[in-house]
Steps between C-alpha positions, in 0.01 A plus 500: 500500500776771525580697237799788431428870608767753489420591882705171556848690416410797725685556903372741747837573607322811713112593560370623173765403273519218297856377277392322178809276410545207211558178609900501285555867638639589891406890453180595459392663157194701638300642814164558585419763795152557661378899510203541710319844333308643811376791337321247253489206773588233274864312459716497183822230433799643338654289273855561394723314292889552480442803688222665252185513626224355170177538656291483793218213612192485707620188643777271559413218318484733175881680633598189497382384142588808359889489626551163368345556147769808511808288594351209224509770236841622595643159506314444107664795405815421620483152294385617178638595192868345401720361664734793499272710642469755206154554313 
């Protein structure tokens, strides 16, 4: 049985780098970098979305998770309140 994980939208365009994209979108709306800490000799994943960095993760799997529950929010925000967009 397969099931959905957000790791699905990702590209490695380069070594270390991965492109999260939606499936409806050509751009991608967020970025997740490796950062090897030698001084602490342990490895940290950037995760950026639109170009601000929210947080950092002790693994990919959990980068990844946490950049799509960031673009899911943005698009409910978007979405709600009335049509006209005021509030």
């Amino acid at each position: 049985m397969t099931t959905f994980h957000p790791i699905f939208l990702t590209t490695e365009p380069s070594p270390g780098v991965w492109l999260m994209t939606a499936r409806h979108e050509v751009d991608p709306f967020g970025r997740i970098e490796i950062r090897r800490l030698p001084s602490a000799g342990v490895v940290r994943y950037k995760v950026t979305f639109r170009g601000d960095v929210i947080g950092w993760s002790n693994t990919l799997e959990h980068a990844c998770v946490r950049l799509y529950a960031a673009n899911m929010k943005h698009d409910q925000d978007v979405h709600d309140g009335p049509p006209n967009g005021r509030r």
